[in-house]
C-alpha positions as CSV (number, residue, x, y, z in Angstrom):
1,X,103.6,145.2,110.9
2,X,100.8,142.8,112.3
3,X,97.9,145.3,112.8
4,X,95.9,142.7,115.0
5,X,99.6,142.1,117.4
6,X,98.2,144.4,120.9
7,X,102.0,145.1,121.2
8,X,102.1,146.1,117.7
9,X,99.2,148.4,117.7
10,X,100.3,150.2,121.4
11,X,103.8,150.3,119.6
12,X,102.4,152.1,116.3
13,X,100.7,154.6,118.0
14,X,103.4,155.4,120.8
15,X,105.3,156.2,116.9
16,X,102.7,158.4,116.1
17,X,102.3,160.3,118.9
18,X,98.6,159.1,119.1
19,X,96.2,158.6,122.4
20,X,92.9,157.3,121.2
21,X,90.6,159.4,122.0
22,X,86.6,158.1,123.9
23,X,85.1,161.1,121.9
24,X,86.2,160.1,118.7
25,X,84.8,156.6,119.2
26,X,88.6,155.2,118.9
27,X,89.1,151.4,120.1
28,X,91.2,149.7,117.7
29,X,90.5,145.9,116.6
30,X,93.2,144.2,117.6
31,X,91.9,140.5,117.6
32,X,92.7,138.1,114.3
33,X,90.2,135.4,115.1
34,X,87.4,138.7,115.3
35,X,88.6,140.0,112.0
36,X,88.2,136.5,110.3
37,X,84.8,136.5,111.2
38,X,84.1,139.9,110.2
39,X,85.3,139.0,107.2
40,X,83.5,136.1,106.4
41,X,80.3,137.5,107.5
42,X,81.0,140.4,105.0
43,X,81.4,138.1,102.3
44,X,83.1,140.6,99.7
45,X,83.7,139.3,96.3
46,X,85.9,140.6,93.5
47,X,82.7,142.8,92.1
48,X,81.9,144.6,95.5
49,X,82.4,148.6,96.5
50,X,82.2,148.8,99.8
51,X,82.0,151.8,102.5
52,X,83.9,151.6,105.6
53,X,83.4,154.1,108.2
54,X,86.2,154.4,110.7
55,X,89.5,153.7,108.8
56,X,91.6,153.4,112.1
57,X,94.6,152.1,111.3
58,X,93.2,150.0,108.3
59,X,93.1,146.5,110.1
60,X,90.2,146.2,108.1
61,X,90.8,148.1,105.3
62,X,93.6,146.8,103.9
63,X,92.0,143.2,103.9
64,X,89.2,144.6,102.5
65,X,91.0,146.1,99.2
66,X,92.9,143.0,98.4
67,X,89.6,141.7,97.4
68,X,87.1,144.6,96.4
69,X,86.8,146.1,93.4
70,X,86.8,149.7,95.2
71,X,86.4,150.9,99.2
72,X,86.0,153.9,100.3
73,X,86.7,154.7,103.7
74,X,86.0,158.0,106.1
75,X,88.3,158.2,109.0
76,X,87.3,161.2,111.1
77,X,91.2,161.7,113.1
78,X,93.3,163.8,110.5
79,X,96.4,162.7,112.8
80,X,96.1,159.5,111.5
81,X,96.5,161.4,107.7
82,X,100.2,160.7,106.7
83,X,100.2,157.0,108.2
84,X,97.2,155.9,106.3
85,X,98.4,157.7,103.3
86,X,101.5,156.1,103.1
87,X,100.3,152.0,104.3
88,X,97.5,152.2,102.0
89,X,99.3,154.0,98.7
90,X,100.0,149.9,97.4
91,X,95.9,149.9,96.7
92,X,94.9,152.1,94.0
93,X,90.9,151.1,94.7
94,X,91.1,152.6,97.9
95,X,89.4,156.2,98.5
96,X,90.6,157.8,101.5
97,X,88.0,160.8,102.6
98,X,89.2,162.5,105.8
99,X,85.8,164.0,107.3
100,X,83.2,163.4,109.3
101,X,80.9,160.8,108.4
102,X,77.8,162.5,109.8
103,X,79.1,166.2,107.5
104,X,79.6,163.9,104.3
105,X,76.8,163.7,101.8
106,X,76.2,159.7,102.5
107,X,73.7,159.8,99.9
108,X,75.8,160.7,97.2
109,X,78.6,158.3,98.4
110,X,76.2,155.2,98.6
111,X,74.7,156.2,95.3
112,X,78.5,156.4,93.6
113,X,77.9,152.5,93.6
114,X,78.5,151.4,97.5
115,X,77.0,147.6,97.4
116,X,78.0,147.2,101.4
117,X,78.8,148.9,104.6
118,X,81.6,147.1,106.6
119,X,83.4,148.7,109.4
120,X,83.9,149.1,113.1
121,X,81.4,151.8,114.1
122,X,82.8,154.5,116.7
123,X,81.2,153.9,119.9
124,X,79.9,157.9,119.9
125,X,78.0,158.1,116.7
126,X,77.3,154.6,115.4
127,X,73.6,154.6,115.5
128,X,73.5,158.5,114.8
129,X,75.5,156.8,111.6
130,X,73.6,153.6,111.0
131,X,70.1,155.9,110.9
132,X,71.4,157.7,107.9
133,X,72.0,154.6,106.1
134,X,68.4,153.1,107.2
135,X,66.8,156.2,106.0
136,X,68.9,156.8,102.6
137,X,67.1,156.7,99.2
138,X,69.1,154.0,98.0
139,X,70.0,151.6,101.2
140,X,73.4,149.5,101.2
141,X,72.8,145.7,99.5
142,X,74.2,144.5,103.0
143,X,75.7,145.7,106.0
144,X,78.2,144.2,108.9
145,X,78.8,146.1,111.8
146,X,80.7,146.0,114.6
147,X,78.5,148.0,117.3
148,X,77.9,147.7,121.3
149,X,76.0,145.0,122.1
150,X,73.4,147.0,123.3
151,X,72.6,148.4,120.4
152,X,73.2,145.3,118.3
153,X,70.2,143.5,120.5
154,X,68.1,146.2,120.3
155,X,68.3,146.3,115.9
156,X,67.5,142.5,116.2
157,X,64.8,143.0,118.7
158,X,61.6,141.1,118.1
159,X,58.2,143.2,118.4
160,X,57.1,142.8,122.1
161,X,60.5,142.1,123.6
162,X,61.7,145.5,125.9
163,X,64.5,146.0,123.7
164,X,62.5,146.5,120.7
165,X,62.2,150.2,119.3
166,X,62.7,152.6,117.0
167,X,66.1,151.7,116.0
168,X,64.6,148.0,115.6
169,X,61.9,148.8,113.7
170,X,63.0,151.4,111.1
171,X,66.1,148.4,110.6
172,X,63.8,145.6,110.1
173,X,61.8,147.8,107.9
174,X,64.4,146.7,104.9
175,X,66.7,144.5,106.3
176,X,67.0,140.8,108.1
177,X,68.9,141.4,110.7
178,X,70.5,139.1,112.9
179,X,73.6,138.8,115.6
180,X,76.6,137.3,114.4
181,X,79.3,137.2,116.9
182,X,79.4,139.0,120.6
183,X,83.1,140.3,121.1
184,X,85.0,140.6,124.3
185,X,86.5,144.1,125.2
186,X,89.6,143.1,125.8
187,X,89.6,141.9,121.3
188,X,90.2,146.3,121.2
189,X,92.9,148.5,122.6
190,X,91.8,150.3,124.0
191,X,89.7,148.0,125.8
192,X,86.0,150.0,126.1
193,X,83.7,149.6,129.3
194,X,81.2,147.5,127.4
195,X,81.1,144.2,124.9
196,X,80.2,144.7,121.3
197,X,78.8,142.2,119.0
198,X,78.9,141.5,115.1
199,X,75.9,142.6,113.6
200,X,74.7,141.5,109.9
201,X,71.8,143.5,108.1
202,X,70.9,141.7,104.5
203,X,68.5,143.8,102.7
204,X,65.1,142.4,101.3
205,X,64.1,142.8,97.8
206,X,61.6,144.4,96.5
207,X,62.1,147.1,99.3
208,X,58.4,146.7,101.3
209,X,57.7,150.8,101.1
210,X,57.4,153.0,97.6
211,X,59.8,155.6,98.3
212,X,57.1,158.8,98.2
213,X,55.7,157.3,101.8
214,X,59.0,156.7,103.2
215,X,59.2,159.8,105.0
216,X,55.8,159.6,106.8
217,X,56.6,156.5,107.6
218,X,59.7,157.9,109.5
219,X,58.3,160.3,110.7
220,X,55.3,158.6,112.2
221,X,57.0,156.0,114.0
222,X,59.2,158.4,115.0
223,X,56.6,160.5,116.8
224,X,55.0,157.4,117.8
225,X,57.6,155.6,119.9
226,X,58.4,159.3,121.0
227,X,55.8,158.3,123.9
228,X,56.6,154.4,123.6
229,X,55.0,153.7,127.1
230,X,51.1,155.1,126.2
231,X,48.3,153.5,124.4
232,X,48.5,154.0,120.4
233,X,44.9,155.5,120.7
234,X,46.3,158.1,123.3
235,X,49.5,158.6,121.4
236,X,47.5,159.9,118.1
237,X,45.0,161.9,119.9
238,X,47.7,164.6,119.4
239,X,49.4,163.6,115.9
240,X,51.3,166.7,114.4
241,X,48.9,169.9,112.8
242,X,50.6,169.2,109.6
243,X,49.4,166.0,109.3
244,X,46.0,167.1,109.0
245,X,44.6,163.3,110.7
246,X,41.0,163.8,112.0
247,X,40.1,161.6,115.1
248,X,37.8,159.7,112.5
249,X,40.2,159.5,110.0
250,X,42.5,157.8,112.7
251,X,39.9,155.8,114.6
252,X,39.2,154.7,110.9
253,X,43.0,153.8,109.9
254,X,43.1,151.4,112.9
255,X,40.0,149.6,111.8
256,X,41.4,149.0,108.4
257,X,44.8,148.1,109.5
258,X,42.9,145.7,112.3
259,X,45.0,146.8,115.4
260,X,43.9,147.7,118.9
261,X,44.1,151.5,119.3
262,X,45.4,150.0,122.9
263,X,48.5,148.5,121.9
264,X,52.0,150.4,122.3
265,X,54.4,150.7,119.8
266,X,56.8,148.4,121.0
267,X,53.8,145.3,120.6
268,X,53.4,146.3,116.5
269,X,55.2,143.8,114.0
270,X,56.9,145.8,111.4
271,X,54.2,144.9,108.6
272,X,51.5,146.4,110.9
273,X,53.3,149.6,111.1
274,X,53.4,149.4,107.6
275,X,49.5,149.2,107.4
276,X,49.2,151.8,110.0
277,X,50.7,153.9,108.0
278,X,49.6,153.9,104.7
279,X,46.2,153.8,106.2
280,X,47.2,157.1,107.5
281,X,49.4,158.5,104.8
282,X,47.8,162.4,103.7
């Protein structure tokens, strides 16, 4: 069975009874030369343990294991249970986890070891997905994703550009990011509405935040590019009570970080909103 053969795949799941399904995210990869690239973008050596979040039918999966030292992978569709069971049984370093990947504990599973995050995101919940990873304690050593291309431009979005925002920021926070390959629809059956794209996220070292101001920093940005279209200086004039920011404190935390109080998010370079930040951090 040739899992990237379209007549194949249609044939498979005519077997099993299967109709992807648009809420679940489903559109199979069914393209060999898109797979190849995936692959060599991933890069996965002998000593890698690698997450993949959509199992599918294991076009990539199975690839994956020949290589790997261990994969886990979370496929969400328990109709696709008994196949996967049985075509993946030949790989002992394969962990199959049927769940959700937004119920799971992704901290613990990226903290069991998980050097790398490869996999074709569902269309529904990828960034919902990809967030969790951004914010985890211990971020993946690398990442390639297959997402829409929307999304993908707006990760490698450069500060000033309209498709730069939160997404784009809290990404570039830790990781070079950087498009790889845009894919056609008809490379996925079945065939979604929109293209897709390759996207590769290496992670810096030293991470550029301790880990005790990562969740201000979250949470400030958050609340920041909440009201992406006003002035910073307006934006903070109503900052959360908890925060306990005085309009001096703030008027000063712009002076010290050297920014104009009448930028907008979207216009700060990562590193500023880095200063910002721990100029304002309680």
């Amino acid at each position: 069975m040739k899992l990237t053969r379209p007549s194949e795949v249609r044939a498979l799941l005519d077997e099993l009874n299967i109709r992807p399904l648009k809420p679940l995210g489903q559109n199979f990869l069914i393209d060999a030369n898109i797979l190849a690239i995936l692959l060599d973008t991933a890069a996965i050596t002998a000593d890698d343990e690698i997450l993949e979040v959509g199992t599918g039918l294991g076009v990539l999966t199975e690839p994956m294991a020949k290589i790997a030292r261990r994969v886990v992978t979370v496929e969400k569709d328990r109709r696709l249970c008994d196949f996967l069971k049985e075509h993946l049984q030949r790989f002992p370093n394969v962990e199959l986890i049927f769940d959700d990947m937004l119920s799971l504990d992704h901290e613990a599973l990226l903290e069991s070891g998980i050097s790398k995050v490869v996999a074709n995101l569902p269309y529904s919940v990828g960034s919902a997905i990809l967030v969790n990873f951004l914010q985890a304690r211990t971020p993946p050593r690398q990442m390639t994703l297959t997402l829409q291309l929307e999304v993908a431009r707006r990760l490698a979005a450069i500060p000033g550009n309209k498709d730069f925002g939160l997404l784009s920021l809290w990404s570039q926070l830790t990781y070079d990011v950087s498009i790889r390959k845009i894919i056609s629809p008809t490379c996925f059956y079945p065939a979604p509405n929109v293209r897709s794209a390759i996207l590769h996220l290496v992670r810096r070292e030293p991470q550029e935040l301790q880990s005790a101001r990562c969740d201000f920093f979250f949470a400030l940005t958050k609340f920041a590019f909440s009201h992406r279209r006003k002035q910073l200086g307006t934006v903070f004039r109503a900052v959360p009570a908890q925060w306990n920011l005085s309009p001096e404190r703030i008027q000063a935390a712009f002076k010290e970080s050297e920014l104009d109080p009448q930028a907008r998010p979207e216009e700060l370079a990562v590193s500023q909103w880095q200063r910002l930040a721990q100029a304002l951090h309680p």
